[in-house]
BABA-580638 format. One record per residue: x, y, z of N, C-alpha, C, O, CB in turn; residue in one letter; residue number from 1. Coordinates in nm, 3 decimals. Each point is the difference from the previous one (the first is absolute). Glycine has a CB too. Layout:
<n.x X; n.y Y; n.z Z; ca.x X; ca.y Y; ca.z Z; c.x X; c.y Y; c.z Z; o.x X; o.y Y; o.z Z; cb.x X; cb.y Y; cb.z Z; type A; seq NUM>
...
This chain:
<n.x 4.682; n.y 22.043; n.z 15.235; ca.x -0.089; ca.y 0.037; ca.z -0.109; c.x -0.008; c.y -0.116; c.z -0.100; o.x 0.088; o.y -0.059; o.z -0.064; cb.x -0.031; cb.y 0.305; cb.z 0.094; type X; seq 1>
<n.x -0.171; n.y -0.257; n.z -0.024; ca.x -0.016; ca.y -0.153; ca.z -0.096; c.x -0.007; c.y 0.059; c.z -0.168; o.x -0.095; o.y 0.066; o.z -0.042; cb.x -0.086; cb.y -0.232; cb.z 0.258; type X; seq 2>
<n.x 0.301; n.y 0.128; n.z -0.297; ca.x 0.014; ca.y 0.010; ca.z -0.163; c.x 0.013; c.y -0.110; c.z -0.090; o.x 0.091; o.y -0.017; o.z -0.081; cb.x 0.006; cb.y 0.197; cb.z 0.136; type X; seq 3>
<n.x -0.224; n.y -0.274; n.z -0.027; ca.x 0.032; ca.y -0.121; ca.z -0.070; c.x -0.090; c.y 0.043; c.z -0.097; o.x -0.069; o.y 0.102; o.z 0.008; cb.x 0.140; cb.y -0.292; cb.z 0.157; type X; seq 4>
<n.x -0.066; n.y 0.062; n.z -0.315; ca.x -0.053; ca.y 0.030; ca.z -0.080; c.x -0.134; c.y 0.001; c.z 0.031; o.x -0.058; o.y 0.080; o.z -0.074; cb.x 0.228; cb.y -0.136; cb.z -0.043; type X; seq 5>
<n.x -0.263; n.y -0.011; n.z 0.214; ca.x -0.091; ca.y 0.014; ca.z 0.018; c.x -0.073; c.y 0.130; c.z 0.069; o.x -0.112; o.y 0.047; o.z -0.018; cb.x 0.181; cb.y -0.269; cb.z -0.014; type X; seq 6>
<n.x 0.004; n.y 0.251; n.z 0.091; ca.x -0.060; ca.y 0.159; ca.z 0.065; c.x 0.023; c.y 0.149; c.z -0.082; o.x -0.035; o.y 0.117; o.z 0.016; cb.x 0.096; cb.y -0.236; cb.z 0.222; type X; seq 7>
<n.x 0.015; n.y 0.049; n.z -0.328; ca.x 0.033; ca.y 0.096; ca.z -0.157; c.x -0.111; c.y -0.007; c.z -0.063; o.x -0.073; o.y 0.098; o.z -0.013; cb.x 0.304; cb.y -0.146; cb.z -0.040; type X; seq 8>
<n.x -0.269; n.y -0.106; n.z -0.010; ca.x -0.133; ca.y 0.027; ca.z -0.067; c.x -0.134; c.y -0.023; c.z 0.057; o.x -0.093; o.y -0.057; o.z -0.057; cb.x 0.224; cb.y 0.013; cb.z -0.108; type X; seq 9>
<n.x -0.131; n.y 0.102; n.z 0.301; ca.x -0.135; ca.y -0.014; ca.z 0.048; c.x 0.027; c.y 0.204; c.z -0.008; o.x -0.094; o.y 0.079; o.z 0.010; cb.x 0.031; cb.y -0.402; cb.z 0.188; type X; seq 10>
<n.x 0.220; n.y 0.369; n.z -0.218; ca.x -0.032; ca.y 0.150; ca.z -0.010; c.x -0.026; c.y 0.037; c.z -0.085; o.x -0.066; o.y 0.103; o.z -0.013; cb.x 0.161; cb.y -0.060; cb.z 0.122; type X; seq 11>
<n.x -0.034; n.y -0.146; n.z -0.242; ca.x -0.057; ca.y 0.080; ca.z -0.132; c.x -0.136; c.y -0.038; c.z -0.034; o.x -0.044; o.y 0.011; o.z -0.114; cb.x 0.265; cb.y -0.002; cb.z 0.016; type X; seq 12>
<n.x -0.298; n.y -0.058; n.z 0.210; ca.x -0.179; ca.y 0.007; ca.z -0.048; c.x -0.041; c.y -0.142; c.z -0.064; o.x -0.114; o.y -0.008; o.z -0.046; cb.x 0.117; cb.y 0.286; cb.z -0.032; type X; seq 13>
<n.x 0.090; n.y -0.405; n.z 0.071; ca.x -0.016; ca.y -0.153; ca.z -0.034; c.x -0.089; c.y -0.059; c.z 0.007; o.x -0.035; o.y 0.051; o.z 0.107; cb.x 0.182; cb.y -0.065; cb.z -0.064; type X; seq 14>
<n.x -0.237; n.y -0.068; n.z -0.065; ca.x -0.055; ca.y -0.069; ca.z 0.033; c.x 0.018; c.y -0.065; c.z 0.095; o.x 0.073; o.y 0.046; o.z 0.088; cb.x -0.105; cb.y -0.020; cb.z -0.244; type X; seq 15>
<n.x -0.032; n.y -0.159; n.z 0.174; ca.x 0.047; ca.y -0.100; ca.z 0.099; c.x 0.042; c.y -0.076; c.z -0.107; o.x 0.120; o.y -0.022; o.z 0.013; cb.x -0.264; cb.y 0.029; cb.z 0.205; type X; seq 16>
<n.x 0.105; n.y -0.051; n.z -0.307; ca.x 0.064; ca.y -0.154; ca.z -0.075; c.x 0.137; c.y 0.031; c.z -0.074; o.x 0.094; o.y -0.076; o.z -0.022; cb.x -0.350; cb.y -0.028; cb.z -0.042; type X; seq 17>
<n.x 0.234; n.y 0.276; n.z 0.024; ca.x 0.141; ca.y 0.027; ca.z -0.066; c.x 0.103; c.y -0.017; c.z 0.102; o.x 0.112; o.y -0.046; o.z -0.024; cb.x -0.199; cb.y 0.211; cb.z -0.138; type X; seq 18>
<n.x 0.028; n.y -0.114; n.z 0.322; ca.x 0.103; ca.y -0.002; ca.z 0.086; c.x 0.069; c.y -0.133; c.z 0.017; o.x 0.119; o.y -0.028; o.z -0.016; cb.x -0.234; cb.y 0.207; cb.z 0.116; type X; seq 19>
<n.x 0.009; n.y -0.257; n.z -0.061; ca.x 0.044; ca.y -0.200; ca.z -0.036; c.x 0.049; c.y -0.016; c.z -0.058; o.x 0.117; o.y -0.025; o.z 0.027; cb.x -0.233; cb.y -0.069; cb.z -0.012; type X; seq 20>
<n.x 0.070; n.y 0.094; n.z -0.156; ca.x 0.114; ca.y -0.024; ca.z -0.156; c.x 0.131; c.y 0.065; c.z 0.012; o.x 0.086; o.y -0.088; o.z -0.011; cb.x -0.279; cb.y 0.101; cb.z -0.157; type X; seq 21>
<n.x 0.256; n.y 0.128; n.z 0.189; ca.x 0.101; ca.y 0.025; ca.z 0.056; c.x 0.079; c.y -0.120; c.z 0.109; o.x 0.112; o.y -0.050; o.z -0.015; cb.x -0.231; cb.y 0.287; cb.z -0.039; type X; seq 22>
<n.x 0.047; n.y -0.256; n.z 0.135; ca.x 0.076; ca.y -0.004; ca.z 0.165; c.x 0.039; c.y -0.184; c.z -0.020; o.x 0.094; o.y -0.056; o.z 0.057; cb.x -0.288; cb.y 0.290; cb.z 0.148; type X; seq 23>
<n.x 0.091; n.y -0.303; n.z -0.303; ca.x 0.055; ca.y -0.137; ca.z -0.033; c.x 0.141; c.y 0.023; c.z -0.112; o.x 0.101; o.y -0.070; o.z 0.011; cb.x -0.381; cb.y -0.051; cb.z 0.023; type X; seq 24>
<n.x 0.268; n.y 0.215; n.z -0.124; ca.x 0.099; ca.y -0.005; ca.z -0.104; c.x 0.144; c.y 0.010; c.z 0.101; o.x 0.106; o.y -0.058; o.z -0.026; cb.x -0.275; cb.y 0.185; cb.z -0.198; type X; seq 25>
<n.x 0.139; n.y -0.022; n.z 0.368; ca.x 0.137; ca.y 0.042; ca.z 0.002; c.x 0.037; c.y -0.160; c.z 0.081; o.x 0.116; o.y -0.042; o.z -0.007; cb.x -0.117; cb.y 0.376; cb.z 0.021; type X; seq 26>
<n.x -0.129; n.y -0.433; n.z 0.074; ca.x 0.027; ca.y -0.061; ca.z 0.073; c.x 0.083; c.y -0.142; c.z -0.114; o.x 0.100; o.y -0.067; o.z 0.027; cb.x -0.313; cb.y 0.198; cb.z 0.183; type X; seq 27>
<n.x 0.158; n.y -0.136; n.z -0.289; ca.x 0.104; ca.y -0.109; ca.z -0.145; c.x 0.111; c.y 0.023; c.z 0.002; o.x 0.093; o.y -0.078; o.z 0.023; cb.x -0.224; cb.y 0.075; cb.z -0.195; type X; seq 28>
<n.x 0.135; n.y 0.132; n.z 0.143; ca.x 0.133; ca.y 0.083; ca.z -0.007; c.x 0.126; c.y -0.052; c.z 0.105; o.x 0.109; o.y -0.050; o.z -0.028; cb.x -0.276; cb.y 0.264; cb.z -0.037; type X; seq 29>
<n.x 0.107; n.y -0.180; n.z 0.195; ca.x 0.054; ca.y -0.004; ca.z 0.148; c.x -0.042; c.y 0.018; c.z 0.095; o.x -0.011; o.y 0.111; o.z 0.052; cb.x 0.124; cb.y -0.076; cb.z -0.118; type X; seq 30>
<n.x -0.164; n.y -0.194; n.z 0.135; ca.x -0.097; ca.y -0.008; ca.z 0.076; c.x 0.036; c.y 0.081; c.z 0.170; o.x -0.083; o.y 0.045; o.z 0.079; cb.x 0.017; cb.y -0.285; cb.z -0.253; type X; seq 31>
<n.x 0.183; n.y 0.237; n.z 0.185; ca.x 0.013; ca.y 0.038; ca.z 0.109; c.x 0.006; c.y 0.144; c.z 0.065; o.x -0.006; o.y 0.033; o.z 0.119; cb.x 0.082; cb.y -0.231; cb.z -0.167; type X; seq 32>
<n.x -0.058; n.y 0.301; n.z -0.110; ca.x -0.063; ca.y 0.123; ca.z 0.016; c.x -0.143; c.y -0.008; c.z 0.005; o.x -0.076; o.y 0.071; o.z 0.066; cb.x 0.255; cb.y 0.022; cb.z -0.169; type X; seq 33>
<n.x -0.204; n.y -0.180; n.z 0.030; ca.x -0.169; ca.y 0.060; ca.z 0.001; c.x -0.074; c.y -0.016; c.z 0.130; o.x -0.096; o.y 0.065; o.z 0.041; cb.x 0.068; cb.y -0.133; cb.z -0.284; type X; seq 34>
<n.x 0.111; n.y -0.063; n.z 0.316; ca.x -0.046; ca.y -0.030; ca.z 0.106; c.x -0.038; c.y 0.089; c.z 0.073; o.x -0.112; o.y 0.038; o.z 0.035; cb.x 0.213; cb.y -0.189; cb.z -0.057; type X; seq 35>
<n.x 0.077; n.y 0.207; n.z 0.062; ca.x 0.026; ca.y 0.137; ca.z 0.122; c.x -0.093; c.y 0.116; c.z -0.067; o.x -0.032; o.y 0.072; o.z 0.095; cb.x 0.327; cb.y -0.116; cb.z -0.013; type X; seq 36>
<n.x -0.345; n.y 0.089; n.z -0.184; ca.x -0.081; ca.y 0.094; ca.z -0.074; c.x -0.145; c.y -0.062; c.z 0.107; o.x -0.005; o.y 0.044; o.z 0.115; cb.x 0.149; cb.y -0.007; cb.z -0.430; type X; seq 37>
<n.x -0.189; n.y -0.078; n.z 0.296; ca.x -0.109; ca.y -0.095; ca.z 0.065; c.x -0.017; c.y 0.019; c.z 0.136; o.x -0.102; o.y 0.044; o.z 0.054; cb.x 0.149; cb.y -0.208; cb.z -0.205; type X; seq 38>
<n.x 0.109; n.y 0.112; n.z 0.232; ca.x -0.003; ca.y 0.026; ca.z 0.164; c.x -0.007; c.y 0.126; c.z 0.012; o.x -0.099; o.y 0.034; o.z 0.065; cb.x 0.225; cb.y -0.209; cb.z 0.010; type X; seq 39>
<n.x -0.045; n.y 0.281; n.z -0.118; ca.x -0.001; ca.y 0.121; ca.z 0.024; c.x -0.091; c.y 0.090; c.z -0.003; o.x 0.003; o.y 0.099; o.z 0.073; cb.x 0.152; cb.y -0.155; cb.z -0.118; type X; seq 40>
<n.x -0.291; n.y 0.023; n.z -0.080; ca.x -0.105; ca.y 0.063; ca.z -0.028; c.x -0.105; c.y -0.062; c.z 0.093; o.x -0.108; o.y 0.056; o.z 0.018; cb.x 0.185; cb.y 0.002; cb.z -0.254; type X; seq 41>
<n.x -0.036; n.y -0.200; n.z 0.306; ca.x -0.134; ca.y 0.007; ca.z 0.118; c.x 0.061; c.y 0.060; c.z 0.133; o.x -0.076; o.y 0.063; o.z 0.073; cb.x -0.058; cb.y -0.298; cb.z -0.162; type X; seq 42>
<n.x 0.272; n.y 0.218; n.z 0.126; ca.x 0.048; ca.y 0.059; ca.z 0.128; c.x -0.058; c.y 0.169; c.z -0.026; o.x -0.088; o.y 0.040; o.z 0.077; cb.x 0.340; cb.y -0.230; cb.z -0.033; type X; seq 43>
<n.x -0.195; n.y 0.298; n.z -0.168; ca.x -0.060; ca.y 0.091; ca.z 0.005; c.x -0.179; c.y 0.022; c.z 0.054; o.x -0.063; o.y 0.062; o.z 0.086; cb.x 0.278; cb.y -0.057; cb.z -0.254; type X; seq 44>
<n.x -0.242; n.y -0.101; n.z 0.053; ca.x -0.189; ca.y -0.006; ca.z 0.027; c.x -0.015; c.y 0.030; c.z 0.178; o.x -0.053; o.y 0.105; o.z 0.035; cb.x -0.022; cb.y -0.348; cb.z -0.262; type X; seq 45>
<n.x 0.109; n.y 0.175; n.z 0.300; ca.x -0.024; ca.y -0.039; ca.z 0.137; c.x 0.078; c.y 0.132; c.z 0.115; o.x 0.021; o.y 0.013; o.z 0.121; cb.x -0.022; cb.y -0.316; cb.z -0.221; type X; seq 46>
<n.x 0.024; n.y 0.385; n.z -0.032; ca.x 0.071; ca.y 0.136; ca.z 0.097; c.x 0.157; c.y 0.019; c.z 0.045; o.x 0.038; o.y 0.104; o.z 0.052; cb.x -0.263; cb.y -0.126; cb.z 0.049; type X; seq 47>
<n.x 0.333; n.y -0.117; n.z -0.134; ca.x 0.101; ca.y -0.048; ca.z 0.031; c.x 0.085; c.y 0.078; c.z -0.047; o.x -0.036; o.y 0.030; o.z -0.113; cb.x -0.037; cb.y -0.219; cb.z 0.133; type X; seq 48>
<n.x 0.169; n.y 0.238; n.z 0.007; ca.x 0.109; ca.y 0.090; ca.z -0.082; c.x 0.101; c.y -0.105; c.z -0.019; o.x 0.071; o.y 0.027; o.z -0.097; cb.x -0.104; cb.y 0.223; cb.z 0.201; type X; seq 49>
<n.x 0.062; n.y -0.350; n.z -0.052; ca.x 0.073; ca.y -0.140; ca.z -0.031; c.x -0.028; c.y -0.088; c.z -0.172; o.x -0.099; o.y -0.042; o.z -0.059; cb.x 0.059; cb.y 0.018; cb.z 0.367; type X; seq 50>
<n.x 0.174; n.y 0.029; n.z -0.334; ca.x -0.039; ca.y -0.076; ca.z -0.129; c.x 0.119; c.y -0.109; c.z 0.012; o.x 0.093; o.y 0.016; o.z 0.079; cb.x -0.210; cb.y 0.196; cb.z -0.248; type X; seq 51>
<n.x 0.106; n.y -0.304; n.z 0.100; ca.x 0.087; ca.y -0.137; ca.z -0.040; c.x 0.098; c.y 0.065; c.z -0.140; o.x -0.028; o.y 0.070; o.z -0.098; cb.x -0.201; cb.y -0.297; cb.z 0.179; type X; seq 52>
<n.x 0.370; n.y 0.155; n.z -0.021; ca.x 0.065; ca.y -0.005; ca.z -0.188; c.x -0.053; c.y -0.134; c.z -0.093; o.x -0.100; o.y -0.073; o.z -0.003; cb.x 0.362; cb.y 0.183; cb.z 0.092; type X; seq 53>
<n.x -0.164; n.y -0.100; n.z -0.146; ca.x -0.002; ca.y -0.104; ca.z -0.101; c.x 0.058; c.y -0.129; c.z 0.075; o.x -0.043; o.y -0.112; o.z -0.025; cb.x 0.075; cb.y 0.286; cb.z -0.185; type X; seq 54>
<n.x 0.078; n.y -0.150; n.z 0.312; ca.x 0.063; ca.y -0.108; ca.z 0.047; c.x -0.063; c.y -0.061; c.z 0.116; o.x 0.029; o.y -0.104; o.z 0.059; cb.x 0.159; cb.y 0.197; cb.z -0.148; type X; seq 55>
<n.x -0.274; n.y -0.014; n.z 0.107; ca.x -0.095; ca.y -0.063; ca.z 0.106; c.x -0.134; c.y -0.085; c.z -0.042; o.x -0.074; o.y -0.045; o.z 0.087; cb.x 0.158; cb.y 0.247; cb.z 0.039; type X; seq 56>
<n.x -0.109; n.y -0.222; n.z -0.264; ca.x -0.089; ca.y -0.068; ca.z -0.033; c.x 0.113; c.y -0.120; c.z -0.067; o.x -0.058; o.y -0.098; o.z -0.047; cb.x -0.168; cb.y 0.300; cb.z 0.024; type X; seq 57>
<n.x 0.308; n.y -0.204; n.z 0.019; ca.x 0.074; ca.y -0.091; ca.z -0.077; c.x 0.091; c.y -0.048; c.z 0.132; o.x 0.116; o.y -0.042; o.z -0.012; cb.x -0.122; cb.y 0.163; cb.z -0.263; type X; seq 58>
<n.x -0.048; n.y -0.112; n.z 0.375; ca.x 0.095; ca.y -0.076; ca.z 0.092; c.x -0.139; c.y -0.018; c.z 0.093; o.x -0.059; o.y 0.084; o.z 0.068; cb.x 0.358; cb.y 0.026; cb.z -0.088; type X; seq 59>
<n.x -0.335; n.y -0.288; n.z -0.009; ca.x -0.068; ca.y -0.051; ca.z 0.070; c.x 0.015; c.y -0.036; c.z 0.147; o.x -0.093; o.y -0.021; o.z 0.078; cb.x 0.058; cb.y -0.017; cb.z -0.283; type X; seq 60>
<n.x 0.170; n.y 0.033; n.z 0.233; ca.x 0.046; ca.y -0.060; ca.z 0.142; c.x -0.066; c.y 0.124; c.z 0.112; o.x -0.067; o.y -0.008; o.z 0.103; cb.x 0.335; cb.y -0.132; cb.z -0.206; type X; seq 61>
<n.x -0.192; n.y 0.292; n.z -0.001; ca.x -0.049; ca.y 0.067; ca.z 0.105; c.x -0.144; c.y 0.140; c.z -0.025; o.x 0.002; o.y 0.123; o.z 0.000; cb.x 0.287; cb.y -0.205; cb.z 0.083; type X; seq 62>
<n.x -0.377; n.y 0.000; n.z -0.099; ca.x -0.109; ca.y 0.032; ca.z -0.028; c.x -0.063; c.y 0.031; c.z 0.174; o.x -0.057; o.y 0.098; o.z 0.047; cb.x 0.054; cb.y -0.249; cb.z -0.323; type X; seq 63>
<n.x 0.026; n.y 0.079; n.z 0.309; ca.x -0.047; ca.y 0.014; ca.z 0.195; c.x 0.021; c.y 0.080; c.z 0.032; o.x -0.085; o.y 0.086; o.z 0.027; cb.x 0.115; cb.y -0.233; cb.z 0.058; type X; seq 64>
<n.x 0.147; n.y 0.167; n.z -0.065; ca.x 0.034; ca.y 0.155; ca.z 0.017; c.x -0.057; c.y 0.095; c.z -0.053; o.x -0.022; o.y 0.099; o.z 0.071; cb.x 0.188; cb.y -0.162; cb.z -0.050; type X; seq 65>
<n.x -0.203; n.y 0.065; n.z -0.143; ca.x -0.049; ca.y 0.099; ca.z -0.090; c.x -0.129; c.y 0.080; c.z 0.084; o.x -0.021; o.y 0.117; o.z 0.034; cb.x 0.101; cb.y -0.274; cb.z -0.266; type X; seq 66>
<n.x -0.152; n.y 0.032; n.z 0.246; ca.x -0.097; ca.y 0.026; ca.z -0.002; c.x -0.030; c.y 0.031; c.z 0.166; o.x -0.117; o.y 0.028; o.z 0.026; cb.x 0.082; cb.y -0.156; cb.z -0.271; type X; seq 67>
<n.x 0.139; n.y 0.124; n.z 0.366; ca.x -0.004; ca.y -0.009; ca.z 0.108; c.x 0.033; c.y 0.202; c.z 0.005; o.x -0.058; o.y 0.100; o.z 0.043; cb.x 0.131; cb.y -0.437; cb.z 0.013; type X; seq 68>
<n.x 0.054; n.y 0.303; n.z -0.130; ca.x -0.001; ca.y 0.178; ca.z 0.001; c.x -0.081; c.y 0.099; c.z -0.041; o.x -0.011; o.y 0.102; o.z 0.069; cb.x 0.179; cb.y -0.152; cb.z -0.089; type X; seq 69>
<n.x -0.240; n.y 0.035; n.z -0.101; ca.x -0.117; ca.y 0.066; ca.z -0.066; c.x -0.153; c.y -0.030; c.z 0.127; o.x -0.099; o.y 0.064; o.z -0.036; cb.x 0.231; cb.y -0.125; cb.z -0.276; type X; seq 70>
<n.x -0.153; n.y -0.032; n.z 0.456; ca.x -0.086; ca.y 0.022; ca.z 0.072; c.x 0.083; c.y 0.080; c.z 0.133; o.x -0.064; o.y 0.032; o.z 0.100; cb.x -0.095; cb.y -0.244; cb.z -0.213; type X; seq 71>
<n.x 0.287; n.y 0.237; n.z 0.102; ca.x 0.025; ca.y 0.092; ca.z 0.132; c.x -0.011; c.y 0.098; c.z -0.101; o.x -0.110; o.y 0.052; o.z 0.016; cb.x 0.271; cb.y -0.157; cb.z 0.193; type X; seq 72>
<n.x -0.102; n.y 0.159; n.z -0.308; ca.x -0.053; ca.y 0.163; ca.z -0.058; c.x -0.174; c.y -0.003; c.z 0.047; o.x -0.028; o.y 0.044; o.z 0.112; cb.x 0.222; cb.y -0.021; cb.z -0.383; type X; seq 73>
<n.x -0.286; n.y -0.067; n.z 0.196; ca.x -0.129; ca.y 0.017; ca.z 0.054; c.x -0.040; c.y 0.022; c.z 0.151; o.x -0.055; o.y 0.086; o.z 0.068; cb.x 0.035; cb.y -0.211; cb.z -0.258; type X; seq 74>
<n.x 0.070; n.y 0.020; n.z 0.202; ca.x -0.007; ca.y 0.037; ca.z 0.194; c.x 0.048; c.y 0.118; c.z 0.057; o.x -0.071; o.y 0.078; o.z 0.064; cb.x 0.114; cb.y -0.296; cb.z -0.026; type X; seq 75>
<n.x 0.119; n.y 0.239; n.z -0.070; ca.x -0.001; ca.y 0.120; ca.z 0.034; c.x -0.030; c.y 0.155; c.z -0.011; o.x 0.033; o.y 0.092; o.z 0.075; cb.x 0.051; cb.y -0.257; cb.z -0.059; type X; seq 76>
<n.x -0.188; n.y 0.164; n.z -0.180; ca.x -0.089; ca.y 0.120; ca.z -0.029; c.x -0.140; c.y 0.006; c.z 0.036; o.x -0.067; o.y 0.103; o.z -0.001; cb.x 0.204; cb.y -0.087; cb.z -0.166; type X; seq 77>
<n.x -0.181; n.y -0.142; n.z 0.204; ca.x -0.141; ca.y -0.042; ca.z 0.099; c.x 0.028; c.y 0.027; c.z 0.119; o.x -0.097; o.y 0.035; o.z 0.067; cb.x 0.019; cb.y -0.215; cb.z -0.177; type X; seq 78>
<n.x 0.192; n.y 0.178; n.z 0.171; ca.x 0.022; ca.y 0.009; ca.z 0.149; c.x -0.017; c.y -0.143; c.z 0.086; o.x -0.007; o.y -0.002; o.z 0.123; cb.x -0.082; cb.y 0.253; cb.z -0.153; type X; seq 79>
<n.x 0.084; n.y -0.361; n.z -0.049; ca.x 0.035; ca.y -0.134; ca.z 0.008; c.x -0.102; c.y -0.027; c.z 0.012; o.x -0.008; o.y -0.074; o.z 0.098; cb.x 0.192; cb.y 0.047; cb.z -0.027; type X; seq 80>
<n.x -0.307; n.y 0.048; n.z -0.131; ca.x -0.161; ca.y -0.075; ca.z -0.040; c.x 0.041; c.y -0.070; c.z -0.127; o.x 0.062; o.y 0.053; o.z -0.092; cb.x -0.255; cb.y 0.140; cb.z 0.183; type X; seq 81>
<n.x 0.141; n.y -0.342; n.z -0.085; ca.x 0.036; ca.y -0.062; ca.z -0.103; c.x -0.171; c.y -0.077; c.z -0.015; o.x -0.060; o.y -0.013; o.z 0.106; cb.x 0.384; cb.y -0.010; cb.z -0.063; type X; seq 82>
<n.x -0.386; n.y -0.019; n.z -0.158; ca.x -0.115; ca.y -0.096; ca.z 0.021; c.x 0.066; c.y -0.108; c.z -0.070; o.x 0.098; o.y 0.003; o.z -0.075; cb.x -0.318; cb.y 0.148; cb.z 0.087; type X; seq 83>
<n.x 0.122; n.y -0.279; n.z 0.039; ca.x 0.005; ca.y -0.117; ca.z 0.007; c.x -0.091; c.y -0.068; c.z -0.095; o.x -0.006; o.y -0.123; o.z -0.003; cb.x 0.081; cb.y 0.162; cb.z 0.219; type X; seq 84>
C-alpha cells in the first residue's frame, strides 16, 4: 500500500504544484526518501505491489539487483510477458 506524502496529498484533493512544492521540500530535506517516495509511486502506477526501501536507492552498486528482482515480480504476475 503506497503511503507516501505524495499519495496523501493527491488524497487530500492537492493540486499538482502544491503536490511539487511539498515533494521538493521533503526532497531538500532528504533526498533519498523522496527518491524511494518517487520509485514506489511509479512501480504502484504500473500495477506493481513491489516497492523499494530507502536502502535501495542509496545503494548504487546494487541498483541491478534491485531492479532485476522488481522485473521477476512483474513477470511472475504477467505469467512471464514482459514488453520491450
Amino acid at each position: 500500500m503506497l503511503t507516501s506524502g505524495i499519495a496523501e496529498a493527491f488524497g487530500e484533493g492537492k493540486n499538482l504544484d502544491d503536490v511539487t512544492a511539498q515533494w521538493l521540500t521533503r526532497f531538500d530535506e532528504h533526498q533519498s526518501n523522496a527518491l524511494t517516495e518517487i520509485v514506489n509511486l511509479i512501480l504502484h502506477a504500473t500495477g506493481s505491489a513491489t516497492e523499494v526501501e530507502v536502502f535501495d536507492v542509496e545503494d548504487p552498486d546494487n541498483i541491478p539487483n534491485k531492479l532485476e528482482e522488481i522485473q521477476e515480480a512483474l513477470q511472475a504476475v504477467s505469467g512471464g510477458r514482459t514488453s520491450t
